[in-house]
N, C-alpha and C positions, 0 to 999 in steps of 0.2 A: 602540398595542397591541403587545405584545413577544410573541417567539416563541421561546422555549428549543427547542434539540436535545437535550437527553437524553432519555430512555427517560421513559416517564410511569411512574413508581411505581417505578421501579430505584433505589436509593444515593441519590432525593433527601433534599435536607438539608432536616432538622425544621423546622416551623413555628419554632420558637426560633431556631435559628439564624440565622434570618432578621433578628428582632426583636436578637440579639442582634449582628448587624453592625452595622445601624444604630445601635445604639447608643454602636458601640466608640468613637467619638473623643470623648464625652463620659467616657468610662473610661480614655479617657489609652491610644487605638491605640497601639501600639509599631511596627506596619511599613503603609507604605504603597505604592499600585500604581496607575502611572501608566499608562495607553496611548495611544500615539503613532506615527504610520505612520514610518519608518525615516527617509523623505529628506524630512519636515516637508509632501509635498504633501497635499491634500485631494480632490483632484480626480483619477478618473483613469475610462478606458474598460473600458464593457463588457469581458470577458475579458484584464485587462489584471493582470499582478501586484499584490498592495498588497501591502508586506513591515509586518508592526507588531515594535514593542518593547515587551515590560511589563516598565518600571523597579520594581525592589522595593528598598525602603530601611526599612531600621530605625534607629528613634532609639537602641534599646537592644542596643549591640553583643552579637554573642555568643549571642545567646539563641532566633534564630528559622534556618531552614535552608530554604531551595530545591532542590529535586531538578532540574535541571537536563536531564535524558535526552527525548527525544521520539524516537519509534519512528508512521509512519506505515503505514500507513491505526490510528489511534488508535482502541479501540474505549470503549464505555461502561463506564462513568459517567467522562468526561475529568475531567484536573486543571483544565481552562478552558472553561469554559461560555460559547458569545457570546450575549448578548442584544442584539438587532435589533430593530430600530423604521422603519416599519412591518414588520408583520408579509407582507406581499407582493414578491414581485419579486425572492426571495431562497432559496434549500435548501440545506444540507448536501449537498455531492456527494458524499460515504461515509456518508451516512444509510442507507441499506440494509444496504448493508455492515457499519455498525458495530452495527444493530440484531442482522439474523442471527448475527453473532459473538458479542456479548453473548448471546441465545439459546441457543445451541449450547454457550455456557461451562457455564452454568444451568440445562442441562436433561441433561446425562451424554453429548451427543454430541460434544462438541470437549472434548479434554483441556486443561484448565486451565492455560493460560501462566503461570510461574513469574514473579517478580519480575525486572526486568528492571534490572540493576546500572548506576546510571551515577553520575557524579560531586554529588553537593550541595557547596550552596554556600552560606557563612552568611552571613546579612546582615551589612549595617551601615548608615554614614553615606554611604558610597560608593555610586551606586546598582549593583545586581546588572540587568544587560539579558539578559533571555530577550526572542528574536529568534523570529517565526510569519511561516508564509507563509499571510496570511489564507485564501487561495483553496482551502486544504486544510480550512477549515471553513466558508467562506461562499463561496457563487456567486451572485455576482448577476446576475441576465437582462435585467434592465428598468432603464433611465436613471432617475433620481431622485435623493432628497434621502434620506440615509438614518442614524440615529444606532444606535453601535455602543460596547456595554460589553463588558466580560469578565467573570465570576465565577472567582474562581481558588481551589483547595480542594490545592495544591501546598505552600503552606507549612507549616512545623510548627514545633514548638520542638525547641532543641537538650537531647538528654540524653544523658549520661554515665553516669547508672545504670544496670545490669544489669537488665532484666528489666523496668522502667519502658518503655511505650509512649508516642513521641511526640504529641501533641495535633497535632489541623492545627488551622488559625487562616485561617478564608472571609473572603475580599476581593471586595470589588467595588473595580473602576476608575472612571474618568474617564467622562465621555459623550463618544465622537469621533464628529463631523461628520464625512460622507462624500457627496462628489456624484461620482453615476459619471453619464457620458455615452455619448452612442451610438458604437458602435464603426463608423464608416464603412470603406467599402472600400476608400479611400485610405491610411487609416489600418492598416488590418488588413494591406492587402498588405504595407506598408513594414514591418512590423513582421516579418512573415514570413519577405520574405526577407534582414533582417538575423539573425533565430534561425534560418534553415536554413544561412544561410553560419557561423554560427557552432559550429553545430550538428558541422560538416562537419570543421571546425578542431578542434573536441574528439574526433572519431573519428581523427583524424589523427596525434592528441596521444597516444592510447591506443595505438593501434597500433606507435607507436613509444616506448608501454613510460618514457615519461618520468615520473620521479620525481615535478615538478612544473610546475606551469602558471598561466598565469592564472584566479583566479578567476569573471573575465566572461565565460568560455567555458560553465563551470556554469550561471550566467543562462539561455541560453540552452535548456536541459532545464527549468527552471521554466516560463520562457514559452510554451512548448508545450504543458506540461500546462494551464495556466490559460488559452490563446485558446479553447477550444471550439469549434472551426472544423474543418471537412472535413480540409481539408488535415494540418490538424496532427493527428489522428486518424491517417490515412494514414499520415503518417511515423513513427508513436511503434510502430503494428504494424509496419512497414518495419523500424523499430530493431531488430527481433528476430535479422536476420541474424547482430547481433553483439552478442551478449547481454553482454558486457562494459559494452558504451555501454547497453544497456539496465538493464542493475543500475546503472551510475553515476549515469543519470539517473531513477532510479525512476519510469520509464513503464509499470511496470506500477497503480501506484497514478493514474499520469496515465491509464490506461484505465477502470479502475474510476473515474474518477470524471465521465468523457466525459459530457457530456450524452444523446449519441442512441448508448446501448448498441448499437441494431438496426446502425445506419450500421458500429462499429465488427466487430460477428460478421460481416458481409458482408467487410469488409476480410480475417479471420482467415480466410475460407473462400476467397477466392481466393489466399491464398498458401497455403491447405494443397492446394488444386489446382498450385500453382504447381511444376512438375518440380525446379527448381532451390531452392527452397526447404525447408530444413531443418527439420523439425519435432522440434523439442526440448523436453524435460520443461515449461520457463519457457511455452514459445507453450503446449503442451497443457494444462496449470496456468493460464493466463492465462485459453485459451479456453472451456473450463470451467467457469470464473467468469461470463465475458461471456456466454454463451450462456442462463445461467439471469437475469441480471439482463434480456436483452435479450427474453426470456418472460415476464418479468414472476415469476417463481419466487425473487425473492432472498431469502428466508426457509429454502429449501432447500439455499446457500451453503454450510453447515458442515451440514448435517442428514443422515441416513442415506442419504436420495433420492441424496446428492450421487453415491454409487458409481454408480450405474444412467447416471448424467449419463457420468461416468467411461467405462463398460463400451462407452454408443453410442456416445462419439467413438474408442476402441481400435477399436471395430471398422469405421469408418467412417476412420480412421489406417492400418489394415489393408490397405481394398481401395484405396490410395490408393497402397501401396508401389510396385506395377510400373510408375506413372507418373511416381515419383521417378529419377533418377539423379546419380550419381556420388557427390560426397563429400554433398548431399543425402540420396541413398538410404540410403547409410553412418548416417548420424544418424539417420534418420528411425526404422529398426529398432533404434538401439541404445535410442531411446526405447522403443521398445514392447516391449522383452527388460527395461529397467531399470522398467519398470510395474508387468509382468502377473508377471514373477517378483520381484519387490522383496524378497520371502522369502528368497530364495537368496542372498543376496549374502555372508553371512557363512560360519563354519562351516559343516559337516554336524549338526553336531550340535544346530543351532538349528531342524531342518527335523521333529523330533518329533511337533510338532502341525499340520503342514502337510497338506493335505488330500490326501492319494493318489491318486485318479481325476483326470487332468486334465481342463479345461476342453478345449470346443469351440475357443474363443479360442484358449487356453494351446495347444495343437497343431498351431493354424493359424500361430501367430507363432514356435515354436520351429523349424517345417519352412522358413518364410520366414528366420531366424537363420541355421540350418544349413549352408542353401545360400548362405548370403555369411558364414559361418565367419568365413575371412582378411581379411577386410576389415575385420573388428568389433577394436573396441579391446582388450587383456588384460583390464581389467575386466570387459568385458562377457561375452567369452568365458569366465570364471572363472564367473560368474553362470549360466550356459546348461550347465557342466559341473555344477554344482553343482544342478541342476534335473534333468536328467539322472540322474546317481547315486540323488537321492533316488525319484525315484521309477522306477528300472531301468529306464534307458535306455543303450541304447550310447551313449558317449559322442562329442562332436565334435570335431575337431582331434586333433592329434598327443598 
């Protein structure tokens, strides 16, 4: 039995289409799509990366195009659909995710993401390798025997007319065999503390601003996100200190796709207790997220509710400032100056339709601003003058 992840009734492709794949290599296909796990093995562990390749080759140079761009957490209707057999032992870790996003596109609460520009690439005789890290659309839980296609709705034909729309042209792959096994603790530890020492070597690597580096330092940020283990939960909120390495290794989509969301807002809550711990737009924005998936609310993700989600952590961010200190506290308030006034940042003259009466909030975080002025960065102090002004207030600093 196969189990698609797309949206039931979203963007699916017509009954025809279907009939009309199967048909193509009696119509003389022009491109073909191979897949294949990167380093040729079959076999790997519970939470253990699997990298794939989908070779695309056309017999008839010129005429077909690949978009190449992948942008993660991917939301619906994807250019590559996997189809999984059995249908158990198996989910989409951004299934939630991708669903409420799709949602909130669809329904006039999330503003519609633009086209996102990246390179295409025309076939040929040569193969074209688009390179996935499976574990960003399959997780697998359970040891077994498991076979794995791709439907790919990425290619299209090449045009050079004005005004002509390109046609896409649905593929189906190869069937690949996949035996995952059990992730022992022997296993799992050794693996750990090779991705934390390597882990360690790429913060090393950032901080000293180096141009380049090895690439098997990277590995080690995928490996993370795809063990789904405590530990590595731990470290990926930990990363937050240096959001540098946390953008590098996009552990924020490694959080969102954590198995036990709950485990993970526990972690987020004791380093927002944490004195020394800096709470920046990225953790606040992170935790936000986790805190509705870890209630079971991820439908609310992008939806109206999400401000009210918003509103109790500001203010629960708030009573948390006088247990902050140092370059901590510093951060902590320029977060909640760069929140609750977001309005102000620019002109005065953008502040027109900005609501006159301040908030409860809005007064409790301006008098906390106020009194560490000097300390806040010119940004932020420009933001707090400009809040100020608009709505007559004396203004802070010189």
């Amino acid at each position: 039995m196969k189990k698609h992840f797309r949206i039931d009734g979203a963007h699916l492709v017509p009954l025809f289409c279907f009939v009309f794949v199967s048909c193509l290599p009696a119509m003389g296909q022009t491109v073909s799509l191979e897949l294949r796990t990167k380093t040729g093995r079959a076999e790997f562990h519970v939470g253990e990366v699997i990298l794939l390749d989908l070779l695309f080759v056309a017999s008839t140079p010129n005429a077909y195009e690949r978009n190449g761009g992948i942008a993660l957490p991917e939301s619906y209707p994807m250019p590559d659909t996997f189809l999984v057999e059995p249908h158990e032992g198996w989910a989409d870790p951004l299934g939630d995710y991708r669903k409420a996003l799709f949602k909130a596109m669809h329904s006039g609460h999330f503003p519609m993401a633009g086209s996102i520009l990246s390179a295409k690439h025309v076939l040929g005789r040569e193969p074209y390798v688009l390179s996935l890290i499976l574990n960003d659309y399959v997780r697998f839980s359970r040891p077994g025997r498991y076979a794995l296609q791709v439907q790919d709705s990425g290619v299209t034909t090449v045009t050079t007319q004005l005004g002509v729309m390109p046609e896409h042209l649905p593929l189906t792959s190869n069937r690949l065999e996949l035996v995952i096994v059990p992730a022992d603790s022997e296993w799992q530890q050794n693996k750990l503390r090779e991705t934390l020492e390597s882990l360690a070597q790429l913060q090393e690597v950032i901080d000293s601003h180096a141009r380049s580096y090895s690439g098997s330092l990277s590995d080690s940020c995928v490996s993370l996100r795809a063990m789904g283990i405590p530990a590595a939960g731990t470290t990926m909120v930990g990363a937050l200190r240096n959001e540098d390495l946390f953008s590098r290794c996009s552990f924020q989509v490694g959080i969102l796709e954590f198995p036990d969301p709950k485990f993970i807002l526990v972690q987020f809550r004791k380093r927002l207790n944490d004195p020394d711990f800096a709470v920046t737009y990225t953790f606040f924005n992170t935790m936000a997220m986790i805190s509705l998936l870890a209630e079971g609310h991820a439908d609310q993700l992008f939806g109206p509710n999400h401000e009210k989600i918003d509103r109790r952590l500001e203010q629960q961010l708030l009573s948390l400032v006088s247990v902050k200190r140092g370059e901590a506290k510093t951060e902590t308030i320029s977060t909640l100056v760069s929140m609750c006034f977001a309005a102000y940042g620019g002109d005065l003259g953008e502040f027109a339709y900005v609501p006159r009466e301040p908030s409860r909030l809005n007064i409790r975080v301006l008098q906390v601003a106020t009194a560490n002025f000097q300390q806040l960065s010119p940004g932020v102090q420009n933001i707090l003058r400009n809040y100020q002004k608009a709505h007559g207030l004396e203004t802070a600093g010189p």
